[in-house]
VOBA-1610 file (N, C-alpha, C; in pm, whole numbers, padded with zeros to 5 digits, always signed):
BEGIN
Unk+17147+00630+07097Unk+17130+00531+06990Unk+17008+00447+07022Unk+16942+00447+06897Unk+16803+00315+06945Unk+16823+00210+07000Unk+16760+00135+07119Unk+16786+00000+07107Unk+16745-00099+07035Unk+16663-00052+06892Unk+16578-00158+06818Unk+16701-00233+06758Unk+16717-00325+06710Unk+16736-00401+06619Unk+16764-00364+06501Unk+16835-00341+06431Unk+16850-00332+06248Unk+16861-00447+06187Unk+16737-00430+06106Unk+16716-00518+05969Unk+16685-00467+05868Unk+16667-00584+05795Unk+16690-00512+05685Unk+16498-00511+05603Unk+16439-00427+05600Unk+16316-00412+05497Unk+16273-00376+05326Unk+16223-00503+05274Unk+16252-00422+05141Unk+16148-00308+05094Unk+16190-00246+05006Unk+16149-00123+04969Unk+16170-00129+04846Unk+16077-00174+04738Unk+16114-00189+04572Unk+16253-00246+04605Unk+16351-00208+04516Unk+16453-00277+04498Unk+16611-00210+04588Unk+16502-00138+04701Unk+16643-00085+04772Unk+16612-00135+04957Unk+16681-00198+05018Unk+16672-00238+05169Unk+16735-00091+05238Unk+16602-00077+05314Unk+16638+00012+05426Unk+16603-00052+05581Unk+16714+00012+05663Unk+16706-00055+05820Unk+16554+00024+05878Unk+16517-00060+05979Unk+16367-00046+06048Unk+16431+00115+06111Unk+16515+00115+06152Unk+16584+00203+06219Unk+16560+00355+06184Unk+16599+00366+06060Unk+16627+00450+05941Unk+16405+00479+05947Unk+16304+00387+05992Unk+16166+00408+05953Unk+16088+00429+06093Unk+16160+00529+06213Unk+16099+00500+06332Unk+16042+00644+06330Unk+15945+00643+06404Unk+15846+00731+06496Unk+15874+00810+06631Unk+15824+00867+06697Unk+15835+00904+06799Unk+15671+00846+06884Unk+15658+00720+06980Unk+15584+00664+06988Unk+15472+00746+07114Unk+15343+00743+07161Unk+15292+00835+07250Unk+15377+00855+07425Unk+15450+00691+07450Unk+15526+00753+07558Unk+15676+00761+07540Unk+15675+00899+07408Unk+15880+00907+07406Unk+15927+00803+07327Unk+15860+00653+07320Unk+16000+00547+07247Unk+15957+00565+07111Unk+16098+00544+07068Unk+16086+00498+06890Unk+15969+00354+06869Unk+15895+00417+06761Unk+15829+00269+06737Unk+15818+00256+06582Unk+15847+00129+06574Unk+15857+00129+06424Unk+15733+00122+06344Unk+15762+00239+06240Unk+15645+00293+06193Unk+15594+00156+06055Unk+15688+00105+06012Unk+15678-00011+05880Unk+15610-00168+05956Unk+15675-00151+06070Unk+15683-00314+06091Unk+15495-00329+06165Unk+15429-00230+06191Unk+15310-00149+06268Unk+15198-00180+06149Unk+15228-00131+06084Unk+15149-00083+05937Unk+15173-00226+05845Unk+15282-00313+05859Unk+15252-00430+05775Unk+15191-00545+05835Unk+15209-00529+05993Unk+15087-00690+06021Unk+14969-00650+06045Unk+14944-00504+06066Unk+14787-00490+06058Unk+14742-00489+05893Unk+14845-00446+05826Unk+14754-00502+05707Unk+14758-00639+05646Unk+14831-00674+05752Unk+14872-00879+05664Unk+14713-00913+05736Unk+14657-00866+05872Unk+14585-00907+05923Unk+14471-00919+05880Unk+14401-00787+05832Unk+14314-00713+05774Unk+14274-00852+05637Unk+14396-00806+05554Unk+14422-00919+05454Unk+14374-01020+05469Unk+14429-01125+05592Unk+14399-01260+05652Unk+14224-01244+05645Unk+14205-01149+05750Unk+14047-01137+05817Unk+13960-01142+05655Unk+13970-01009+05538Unk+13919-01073+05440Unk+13910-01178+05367Unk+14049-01263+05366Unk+14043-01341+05324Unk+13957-01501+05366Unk+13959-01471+05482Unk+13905-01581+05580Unk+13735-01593+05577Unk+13700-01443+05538Unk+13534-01395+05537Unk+13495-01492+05347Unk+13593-01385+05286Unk+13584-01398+05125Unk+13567-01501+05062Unk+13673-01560+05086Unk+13662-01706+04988Unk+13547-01792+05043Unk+13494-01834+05151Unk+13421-01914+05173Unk+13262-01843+05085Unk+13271-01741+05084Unk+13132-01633+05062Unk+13150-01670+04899Unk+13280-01623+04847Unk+13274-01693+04709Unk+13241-01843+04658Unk+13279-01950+04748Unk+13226-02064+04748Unk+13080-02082+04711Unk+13050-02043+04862Unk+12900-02089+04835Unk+12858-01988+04710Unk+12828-01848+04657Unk+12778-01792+04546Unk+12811-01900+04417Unk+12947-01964+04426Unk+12961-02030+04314Unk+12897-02142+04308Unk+12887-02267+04445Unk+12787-02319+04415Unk+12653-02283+04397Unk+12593-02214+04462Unk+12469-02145+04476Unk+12424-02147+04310Unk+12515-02031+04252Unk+12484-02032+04078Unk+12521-02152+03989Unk+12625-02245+04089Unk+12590-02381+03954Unk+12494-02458+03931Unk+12447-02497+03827Unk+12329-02581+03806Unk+12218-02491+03739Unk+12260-02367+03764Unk+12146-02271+03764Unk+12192-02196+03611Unk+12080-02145+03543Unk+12072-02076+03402Unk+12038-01910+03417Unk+12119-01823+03366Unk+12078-01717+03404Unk+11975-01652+03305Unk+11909-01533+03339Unk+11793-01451+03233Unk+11835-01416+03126Unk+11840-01525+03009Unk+11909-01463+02820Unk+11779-01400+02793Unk+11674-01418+02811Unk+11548-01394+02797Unk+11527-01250+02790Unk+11521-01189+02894Unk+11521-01050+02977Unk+11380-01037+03036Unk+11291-01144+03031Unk+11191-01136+03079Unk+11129-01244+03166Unk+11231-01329+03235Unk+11197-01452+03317Unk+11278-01394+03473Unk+11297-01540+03549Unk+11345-01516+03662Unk+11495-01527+03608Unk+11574-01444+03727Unk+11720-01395+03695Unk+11801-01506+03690Unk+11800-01632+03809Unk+11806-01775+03822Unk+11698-01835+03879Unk+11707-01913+03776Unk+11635-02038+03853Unk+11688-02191+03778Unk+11642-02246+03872Unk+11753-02428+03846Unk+11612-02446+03705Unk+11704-02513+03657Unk+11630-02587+03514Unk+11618-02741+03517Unk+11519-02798+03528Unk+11462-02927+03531Unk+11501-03044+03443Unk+11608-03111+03462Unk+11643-03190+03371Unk+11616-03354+03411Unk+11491-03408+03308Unk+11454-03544+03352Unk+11553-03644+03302Unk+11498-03756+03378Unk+11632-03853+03388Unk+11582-03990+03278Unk+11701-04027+03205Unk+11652-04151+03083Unk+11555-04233+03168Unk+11461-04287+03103Unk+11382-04390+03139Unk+11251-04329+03276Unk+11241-04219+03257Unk+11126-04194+03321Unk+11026-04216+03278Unk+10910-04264+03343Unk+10777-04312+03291Unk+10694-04141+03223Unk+10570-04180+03175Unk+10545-04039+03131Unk+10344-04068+03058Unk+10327-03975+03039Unk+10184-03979+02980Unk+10193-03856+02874Unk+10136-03858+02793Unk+10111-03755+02728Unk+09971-03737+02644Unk+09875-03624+02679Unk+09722-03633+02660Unk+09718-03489+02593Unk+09692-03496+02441Unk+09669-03369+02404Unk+09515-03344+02362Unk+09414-03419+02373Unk+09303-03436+02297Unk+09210-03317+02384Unk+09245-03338+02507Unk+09156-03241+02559Unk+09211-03205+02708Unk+09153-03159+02828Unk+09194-03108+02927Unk+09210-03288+03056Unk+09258-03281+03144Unk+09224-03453+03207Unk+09198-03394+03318Unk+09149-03515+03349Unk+09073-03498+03478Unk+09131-03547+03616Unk+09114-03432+03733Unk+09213-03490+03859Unk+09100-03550+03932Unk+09096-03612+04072Unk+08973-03613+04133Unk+09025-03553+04238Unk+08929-03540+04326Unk+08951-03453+04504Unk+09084-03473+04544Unk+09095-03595+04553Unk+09209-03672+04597Unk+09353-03662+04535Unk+09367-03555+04435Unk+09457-03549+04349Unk+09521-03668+04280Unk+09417-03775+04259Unk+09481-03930+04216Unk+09427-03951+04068Unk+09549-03960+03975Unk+09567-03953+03833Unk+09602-04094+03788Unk+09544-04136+03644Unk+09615-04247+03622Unk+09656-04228+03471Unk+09742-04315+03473Unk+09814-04365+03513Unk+09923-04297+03622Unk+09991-04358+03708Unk+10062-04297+03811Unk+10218-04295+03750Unk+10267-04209+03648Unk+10367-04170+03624Unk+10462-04075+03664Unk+10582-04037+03618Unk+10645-03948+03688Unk+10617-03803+03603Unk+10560-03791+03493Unk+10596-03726+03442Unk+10398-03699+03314Unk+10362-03591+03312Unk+10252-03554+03221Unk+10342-03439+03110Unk+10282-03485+03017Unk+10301-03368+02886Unk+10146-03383+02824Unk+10126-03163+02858Unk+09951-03197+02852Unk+09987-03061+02777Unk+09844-03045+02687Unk+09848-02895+02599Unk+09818-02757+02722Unk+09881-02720+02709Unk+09895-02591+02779Unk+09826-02459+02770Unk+09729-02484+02703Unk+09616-02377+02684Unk+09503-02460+02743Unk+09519-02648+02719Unk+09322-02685+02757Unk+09338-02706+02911Unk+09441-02718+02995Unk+09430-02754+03083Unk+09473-02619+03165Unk+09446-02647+03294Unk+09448-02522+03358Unk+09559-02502+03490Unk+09621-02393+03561Unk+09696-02360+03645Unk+09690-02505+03731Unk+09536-02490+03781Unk+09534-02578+03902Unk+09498-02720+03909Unk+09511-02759+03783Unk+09542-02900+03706Unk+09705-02900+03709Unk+09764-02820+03641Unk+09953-02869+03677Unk+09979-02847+03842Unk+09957-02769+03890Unk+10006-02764+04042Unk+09927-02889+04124Unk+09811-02910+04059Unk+09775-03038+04167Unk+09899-03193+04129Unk+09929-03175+03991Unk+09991-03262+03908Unk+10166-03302+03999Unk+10169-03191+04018Unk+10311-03139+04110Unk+10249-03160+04219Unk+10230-03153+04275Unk+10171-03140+04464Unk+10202-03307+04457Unk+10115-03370+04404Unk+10145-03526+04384Unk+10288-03597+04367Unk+10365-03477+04309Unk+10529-03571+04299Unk+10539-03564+04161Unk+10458-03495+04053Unk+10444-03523+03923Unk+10514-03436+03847Unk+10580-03398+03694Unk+10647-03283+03666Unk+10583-03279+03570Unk+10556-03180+03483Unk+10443-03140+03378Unk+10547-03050+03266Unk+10515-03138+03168Unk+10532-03107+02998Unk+10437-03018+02949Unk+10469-02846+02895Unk+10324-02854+02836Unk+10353-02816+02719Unk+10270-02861+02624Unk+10293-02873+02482Unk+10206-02778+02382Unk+10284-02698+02308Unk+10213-02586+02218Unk+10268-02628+02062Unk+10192-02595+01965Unk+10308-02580+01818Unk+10368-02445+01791Unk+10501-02477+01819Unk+10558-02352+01786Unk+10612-02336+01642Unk+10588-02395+01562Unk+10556-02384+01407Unk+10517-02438+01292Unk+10377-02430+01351Unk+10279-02402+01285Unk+10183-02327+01338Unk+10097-02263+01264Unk+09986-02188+01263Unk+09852-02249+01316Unk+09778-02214+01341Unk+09661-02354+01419Unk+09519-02219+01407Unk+09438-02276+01325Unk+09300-02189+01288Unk+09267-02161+01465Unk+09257-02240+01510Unk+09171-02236+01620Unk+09214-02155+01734Unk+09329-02128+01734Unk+09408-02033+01883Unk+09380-01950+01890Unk+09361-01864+02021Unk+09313-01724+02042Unk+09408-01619+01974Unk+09548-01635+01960Unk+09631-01586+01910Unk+09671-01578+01762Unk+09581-01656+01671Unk+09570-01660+01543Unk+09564-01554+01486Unk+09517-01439+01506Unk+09485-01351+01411Unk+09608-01258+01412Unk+09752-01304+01578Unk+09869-01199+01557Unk+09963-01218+01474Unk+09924-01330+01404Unk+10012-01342+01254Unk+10012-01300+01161Unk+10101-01264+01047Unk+10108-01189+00965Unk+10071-01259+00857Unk+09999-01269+00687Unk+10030-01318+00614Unk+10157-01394+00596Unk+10217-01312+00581Unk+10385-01337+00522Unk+10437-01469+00606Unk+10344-01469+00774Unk+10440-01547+00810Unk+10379-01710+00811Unk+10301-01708+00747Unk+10248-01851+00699Unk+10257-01903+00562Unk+10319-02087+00562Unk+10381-02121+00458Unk+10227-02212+00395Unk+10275-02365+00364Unk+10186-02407+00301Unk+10132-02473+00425Unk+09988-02558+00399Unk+09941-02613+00476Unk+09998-02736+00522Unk+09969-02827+00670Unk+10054-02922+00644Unk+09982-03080+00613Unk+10079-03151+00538Unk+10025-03261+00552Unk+09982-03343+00582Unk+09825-03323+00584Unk+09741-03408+00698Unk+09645-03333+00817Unk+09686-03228+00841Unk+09650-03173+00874Unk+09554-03021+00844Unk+09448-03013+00813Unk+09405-02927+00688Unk+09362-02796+00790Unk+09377-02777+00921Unk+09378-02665+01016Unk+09492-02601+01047Unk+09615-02620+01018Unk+09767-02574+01000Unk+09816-02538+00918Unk+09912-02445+00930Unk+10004-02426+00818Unk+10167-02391+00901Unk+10247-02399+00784Unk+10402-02411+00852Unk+10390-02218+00883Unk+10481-02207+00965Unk+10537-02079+01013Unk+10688-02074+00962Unk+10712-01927+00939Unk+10870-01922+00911Unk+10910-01814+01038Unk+10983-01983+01071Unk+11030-01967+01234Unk+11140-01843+01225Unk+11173-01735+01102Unk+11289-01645+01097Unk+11212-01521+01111Unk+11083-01530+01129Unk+10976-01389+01128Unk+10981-01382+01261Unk+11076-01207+01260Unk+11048-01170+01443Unk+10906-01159+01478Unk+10820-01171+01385Unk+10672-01162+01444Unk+10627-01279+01499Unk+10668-01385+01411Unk+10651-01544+01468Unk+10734-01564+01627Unk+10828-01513+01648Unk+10923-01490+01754Unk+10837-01475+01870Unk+10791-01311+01846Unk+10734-01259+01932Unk+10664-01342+02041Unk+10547-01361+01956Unk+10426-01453+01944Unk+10464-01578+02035Unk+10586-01680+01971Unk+10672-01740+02084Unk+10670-01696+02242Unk+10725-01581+02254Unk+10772-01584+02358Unk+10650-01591+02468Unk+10543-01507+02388Unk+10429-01458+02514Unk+10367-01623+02548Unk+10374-01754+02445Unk+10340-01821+02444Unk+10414-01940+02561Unk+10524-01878+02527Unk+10626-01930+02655Unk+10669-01902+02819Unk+10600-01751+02774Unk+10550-01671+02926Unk+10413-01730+02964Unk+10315-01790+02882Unk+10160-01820+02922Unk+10193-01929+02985Unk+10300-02016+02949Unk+10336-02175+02995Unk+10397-02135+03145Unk+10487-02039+03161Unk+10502-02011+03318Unk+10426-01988+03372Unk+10357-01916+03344Unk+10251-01825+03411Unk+10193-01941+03486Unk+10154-02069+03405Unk+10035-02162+03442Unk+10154-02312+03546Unk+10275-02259+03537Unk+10360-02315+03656Unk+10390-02455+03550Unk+10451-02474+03458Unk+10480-02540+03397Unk+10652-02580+03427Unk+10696-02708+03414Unk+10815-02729+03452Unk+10894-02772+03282Unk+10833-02761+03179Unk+10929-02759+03081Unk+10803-02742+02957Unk+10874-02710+02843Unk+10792-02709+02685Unk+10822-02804+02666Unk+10704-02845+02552Unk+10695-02946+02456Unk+10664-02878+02270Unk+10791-02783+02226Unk+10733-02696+02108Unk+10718-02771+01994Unk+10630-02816+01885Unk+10583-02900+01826Unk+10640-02826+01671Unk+10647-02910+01632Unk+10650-02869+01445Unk+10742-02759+01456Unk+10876-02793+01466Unk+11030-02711+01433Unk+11081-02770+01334Unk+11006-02895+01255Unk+11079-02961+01158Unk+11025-02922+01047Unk+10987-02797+01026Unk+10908-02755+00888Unk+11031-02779+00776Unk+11125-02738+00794Unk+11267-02745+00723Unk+11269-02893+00613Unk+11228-02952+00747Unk+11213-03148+00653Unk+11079-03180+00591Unk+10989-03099+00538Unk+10856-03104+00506Unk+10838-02967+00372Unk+10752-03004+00310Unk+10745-02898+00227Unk+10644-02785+00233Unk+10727-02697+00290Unk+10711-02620+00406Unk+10649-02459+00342Unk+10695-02441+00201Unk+10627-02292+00103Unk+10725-02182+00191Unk+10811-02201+00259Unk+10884-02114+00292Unk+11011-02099+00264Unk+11087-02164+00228Unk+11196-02225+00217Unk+11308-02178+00332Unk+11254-02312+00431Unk+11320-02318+00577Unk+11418-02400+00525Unk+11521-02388+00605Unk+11674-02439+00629Unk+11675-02498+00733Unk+11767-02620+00711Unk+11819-02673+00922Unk+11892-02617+01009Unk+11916-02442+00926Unk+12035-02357+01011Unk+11899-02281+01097Unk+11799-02278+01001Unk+11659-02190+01025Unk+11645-02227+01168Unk+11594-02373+01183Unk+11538-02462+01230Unk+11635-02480+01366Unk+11824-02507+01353Unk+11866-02477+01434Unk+11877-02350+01539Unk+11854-02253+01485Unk+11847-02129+01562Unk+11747-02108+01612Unk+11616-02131+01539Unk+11456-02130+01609Unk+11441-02206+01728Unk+11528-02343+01728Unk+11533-02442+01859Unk+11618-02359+01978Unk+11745-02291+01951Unk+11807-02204+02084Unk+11685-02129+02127Unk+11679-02032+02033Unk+11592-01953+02067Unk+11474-01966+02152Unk+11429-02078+02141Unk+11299-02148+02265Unk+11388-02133+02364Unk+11448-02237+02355Unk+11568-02299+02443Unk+11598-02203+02588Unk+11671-02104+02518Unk+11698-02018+02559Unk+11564-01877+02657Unk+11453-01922+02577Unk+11331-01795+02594Unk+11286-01930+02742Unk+11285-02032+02765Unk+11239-02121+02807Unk+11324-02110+02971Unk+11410-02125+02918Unk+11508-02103+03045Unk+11528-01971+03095Unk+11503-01867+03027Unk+11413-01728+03063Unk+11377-01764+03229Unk+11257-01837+03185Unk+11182-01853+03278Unk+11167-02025+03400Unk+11295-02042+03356Unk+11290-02163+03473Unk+11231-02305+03411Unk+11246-02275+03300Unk+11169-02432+03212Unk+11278-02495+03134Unk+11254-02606+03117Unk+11346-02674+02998Unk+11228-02713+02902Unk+11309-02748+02762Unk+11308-02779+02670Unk+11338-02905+02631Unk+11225-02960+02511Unk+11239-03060+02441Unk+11225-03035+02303Unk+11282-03137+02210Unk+11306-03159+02102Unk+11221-03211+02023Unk+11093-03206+01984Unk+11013-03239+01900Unk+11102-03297+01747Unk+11105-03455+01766Unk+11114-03478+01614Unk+11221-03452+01580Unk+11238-03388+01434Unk+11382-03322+01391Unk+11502-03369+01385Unk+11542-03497+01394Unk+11634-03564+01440Unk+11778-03504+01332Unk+11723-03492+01213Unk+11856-03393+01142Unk+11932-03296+01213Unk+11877-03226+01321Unk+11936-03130+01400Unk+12036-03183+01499Unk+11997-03305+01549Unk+12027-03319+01716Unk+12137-03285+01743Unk+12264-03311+01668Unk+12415-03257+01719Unk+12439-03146+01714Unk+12352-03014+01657Unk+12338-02924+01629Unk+12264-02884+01744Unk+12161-02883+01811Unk+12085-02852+01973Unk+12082-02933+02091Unk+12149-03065+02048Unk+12176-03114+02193Unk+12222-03040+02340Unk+12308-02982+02294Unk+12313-02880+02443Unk+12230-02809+02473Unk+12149-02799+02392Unk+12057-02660+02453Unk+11904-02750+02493Unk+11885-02833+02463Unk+11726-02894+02543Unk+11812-02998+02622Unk+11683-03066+02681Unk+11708-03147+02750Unk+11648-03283+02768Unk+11527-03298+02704Unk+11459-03431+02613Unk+11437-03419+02476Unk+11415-03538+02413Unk+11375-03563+02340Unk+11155-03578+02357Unk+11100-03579+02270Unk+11014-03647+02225Unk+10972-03647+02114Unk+10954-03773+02054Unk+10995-03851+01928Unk+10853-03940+01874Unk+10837-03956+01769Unk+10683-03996+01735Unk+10747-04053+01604Unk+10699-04177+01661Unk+10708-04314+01536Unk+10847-04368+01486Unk+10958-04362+01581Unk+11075-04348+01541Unk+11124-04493+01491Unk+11049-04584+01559Unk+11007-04761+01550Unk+10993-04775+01427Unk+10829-04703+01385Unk+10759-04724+01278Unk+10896-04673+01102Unk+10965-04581+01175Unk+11002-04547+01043Unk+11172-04596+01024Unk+11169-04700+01151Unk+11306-04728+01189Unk+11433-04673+01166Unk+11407-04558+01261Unk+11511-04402+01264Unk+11554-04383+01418Unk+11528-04474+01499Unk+11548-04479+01628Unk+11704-04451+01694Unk+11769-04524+01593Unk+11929-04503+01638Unk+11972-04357+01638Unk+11916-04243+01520Unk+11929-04117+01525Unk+11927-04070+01694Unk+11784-04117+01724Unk+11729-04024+01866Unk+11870-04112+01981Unk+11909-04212+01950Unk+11980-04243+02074Unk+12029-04123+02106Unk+12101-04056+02055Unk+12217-03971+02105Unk+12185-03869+02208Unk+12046-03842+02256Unk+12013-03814+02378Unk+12048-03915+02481Unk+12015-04022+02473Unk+12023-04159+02574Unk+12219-04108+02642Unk+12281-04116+02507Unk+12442-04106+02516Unk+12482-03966+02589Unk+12382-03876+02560Unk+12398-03780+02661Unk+12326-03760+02798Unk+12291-03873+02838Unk+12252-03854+02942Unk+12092-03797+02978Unk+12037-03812+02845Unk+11910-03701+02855Unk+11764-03832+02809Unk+11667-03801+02826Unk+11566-03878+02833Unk+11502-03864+02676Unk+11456-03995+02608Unk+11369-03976+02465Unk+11280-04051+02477Unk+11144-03975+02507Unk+11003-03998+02532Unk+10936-04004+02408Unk+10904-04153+02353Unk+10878-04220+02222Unk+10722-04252+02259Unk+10667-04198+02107Unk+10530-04227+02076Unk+10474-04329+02023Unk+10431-04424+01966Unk+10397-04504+01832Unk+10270-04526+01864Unk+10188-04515+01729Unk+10077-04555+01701Unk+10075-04656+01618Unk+10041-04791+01623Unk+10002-04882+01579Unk+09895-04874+01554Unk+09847-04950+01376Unk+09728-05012+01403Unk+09658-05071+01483Unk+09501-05017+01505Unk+09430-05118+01616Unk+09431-05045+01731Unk+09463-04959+01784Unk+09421-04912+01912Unk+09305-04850+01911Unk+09272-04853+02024Unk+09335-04913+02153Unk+09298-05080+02221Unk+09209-05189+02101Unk+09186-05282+02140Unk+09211-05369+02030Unk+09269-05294+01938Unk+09291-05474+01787Unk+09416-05445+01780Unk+09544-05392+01850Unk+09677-05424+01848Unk+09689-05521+01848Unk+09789-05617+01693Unk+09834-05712+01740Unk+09918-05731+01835Unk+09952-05866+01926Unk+10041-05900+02027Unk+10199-05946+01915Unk+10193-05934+01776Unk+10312-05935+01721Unk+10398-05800+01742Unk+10255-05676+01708Unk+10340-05525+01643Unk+10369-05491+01816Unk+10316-05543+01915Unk+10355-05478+02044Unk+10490-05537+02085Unk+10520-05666+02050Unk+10645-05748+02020Unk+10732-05671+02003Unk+10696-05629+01877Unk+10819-05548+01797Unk+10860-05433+01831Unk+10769-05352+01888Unk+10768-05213+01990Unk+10857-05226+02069Unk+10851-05343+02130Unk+10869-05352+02271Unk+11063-05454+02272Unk+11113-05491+02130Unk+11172-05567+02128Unk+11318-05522+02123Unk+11337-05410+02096Unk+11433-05293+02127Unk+11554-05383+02031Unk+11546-05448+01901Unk+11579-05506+01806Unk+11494-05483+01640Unk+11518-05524+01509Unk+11470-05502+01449Unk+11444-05345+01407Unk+11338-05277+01379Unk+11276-05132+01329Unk+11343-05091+01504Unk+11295-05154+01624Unk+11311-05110+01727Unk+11490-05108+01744Unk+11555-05121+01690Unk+11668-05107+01689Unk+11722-04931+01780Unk+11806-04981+01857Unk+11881-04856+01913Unk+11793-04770+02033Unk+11640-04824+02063Unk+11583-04804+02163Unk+11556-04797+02341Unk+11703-04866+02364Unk+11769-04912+02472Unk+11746-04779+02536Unk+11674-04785+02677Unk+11664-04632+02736Unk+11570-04579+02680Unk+11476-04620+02628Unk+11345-04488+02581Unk+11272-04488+02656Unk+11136-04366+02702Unk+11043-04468+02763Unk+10920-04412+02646Unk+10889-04535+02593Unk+10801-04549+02514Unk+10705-04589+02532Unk+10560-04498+02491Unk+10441-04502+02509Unk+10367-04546+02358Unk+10271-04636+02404Unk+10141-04662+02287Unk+10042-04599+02284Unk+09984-04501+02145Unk+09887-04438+02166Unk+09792-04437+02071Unk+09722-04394+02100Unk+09594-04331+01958Unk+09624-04213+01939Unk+09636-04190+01741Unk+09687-04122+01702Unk+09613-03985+01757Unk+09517-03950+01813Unk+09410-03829+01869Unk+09518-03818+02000Unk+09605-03868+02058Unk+09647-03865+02159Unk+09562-03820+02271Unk+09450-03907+02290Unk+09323-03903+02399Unk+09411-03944+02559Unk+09316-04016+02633Unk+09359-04058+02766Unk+09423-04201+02755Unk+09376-04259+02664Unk+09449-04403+02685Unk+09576-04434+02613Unk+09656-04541+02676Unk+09786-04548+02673Unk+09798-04713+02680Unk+09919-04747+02597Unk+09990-04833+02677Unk+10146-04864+02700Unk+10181-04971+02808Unk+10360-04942+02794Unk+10434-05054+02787Unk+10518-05116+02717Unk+10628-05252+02756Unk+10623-05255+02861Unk+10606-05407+02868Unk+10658-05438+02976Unk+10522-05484+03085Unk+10398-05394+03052Unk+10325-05435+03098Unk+10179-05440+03042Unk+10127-05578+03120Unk+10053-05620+03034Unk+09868-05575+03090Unk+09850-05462+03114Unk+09735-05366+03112Unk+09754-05234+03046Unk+09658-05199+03015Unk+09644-05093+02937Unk+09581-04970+03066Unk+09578-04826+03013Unk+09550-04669+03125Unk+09498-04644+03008Unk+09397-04553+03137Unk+09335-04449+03043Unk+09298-04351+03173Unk+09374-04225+03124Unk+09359-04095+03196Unk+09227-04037+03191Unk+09156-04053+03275Unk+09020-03922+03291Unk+09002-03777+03185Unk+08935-03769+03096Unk+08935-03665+03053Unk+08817-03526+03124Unk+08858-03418+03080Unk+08787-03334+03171Unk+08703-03279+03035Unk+08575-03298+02996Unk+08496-03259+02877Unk+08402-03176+02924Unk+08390-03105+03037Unk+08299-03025+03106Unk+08380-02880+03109Unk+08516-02855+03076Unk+08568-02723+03071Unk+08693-02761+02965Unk+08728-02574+02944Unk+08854-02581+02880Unk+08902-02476+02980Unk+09075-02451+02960Unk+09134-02374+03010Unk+09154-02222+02954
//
């Protein structure tokens, strides 16, 4: 008779004794063949488990924060840049600006939004090397006589001209050709190491536009950056449009807003502020950059009145050419950024 022990082991829904599951072991003894085979695999078990979960940890943090490739043509992850309310900022579209040796820019902000064709690679990376994060700004609908890329448009996909502007015309942001055109435009902005877009004129919808754009148009044309943007490791801003915002708030991550004072529509744009996201405000006043009254800068600056609901912006004064000079609440000198009139990009 064995001397093992009988117990009892389950087996689905029938107990058999260890007894009843023995071996003939290499010297002669019974060894139990069940009780052998279940702590090396409880062990095994343990040992993966002990490797596993921590390995799953970190992958899960590793990928939070991070946006994956909707694109199919950016990096697979990369973290997406989200600026914080009330960051200082410049924004110079008139022409290319100028760094010196020293990589020392003025005004000394946290933040440039510069056109992304006049300025060049090693103008944003010096911009960054400094501590700086760079906006670069294209129109992604409208048409513009002057771009190298002008001629890959189709008839069809240009509306009326826009108002005020007699070198533009609206785009119908639903033409996969207009799309296209997008994207390579959004690949040229990586290429040149850009840390977010600035896509201009998505509000054709609110303008009379010869296309007959929609705000569903207009909403889907905004993912669609959004999304082509984060492709490649960039975020997105919201040009304008304020009819949309509850409609793309999740998908960008600033605002920038032009004249929101002047047309006292400011409370609209809060709802970035409420989400946590930054709205980088323009106004042009009469008189710049030297016959501003000290009333209308008052009123800019008074976050009451037209300025109503402005709490958290960081709002810049400009000339409507959006050249080098600037000014900001709060303080009482005026910047003017170096322009670079000796090259384009």
């Amino acid at each position: 008779m064995s001397d093992l022990i009988t117990s009892p082991t389950l087996q689905g829904s029938t107990f058999e004794s260890v007894t009843d599951l023995t071996e003939t072991g290499t010297a002669g003894k019974d060894v139990p063949k069940s009780s052998w085979a279940l702590w090396k695999k409880f062990m095994v078990v343990g040992i993966f488990l002990v490797i596993a979960i921590p390995v799953a940890v970190v992958v899960g943090v590793t990928q939070a924060g991070k946006i994956g490739n909707k694109g199919g043509d950016g990096n697979n992850q990369t973290s997406i840049w989200q600026p914080t309310v009330g960051d200082s900022w410049q924004i110079v579209l008139l022409q290319a600006i100028q760094i010196d040796d020293n990589a020392v820019v003025t005004p000394d902000v946290k933040i440039y939004d510069l056109d992304v064709y006049d300025n060049d690679a090693e103008t944003i990376t010096a911009l960054q090397d400094s501590g700086k994060k760079v906006i670069c700004y294209f129109s992604a609908g409208s048409w513009e006589d002057w771009r190298d890329d002008k001629d890959d448009f189709k008839k069809a996909d240009l509306g009326k001209v826009l108002d005020g502007w007699a070198n533009e015309r609206w785009l119908d942001v639903r033409s996969d050709n207009v799309r296209k055109i997008m994207k390579k435009r959004i690949k040229f902005a990586a290429d040149k190491g850009c840390d977010a877009i600035d896509p201009d004129n998505v509000d054709g919808f609110q303008n009379d536009n010869g296309l007959h754009l929609t705000a569903e148009d207009a909403i889907d044309f905004v993912k669609f950056l959004a999304e082509t943007a984060a492709s490649y490791g960039m975020s997105t801003g919201l040009k304008n449009a304020g009819d949309i915002i509850s409609d793309v708030l999740d998908y960008v991550h600033f605002s920038v807003n032009e004249q929101c004072i002047e047309y006292s529509e400011c409370e609209t744009f809060a709802a970035f502020i409420e989400a946590e996201k930054p709205v980088f405000n323009i106004e042009y006043p009469a008189g710049t950059p030297d016959k501003v009254a000290s009333s209308v800068i008052k009123e800019i600056c008074s976050q009451s009145g037209n300025a109503t609901g402005t709490d958290g912006f960081s709002t810049v004064i400009k000339n409507m050419n959006l050249d080098g000079w600037v000014e900001y609440c709060g303080d009482d000198e005026t910047y003017t950024t170096e322009l670079d009139t000796s090259t384009s990009a």
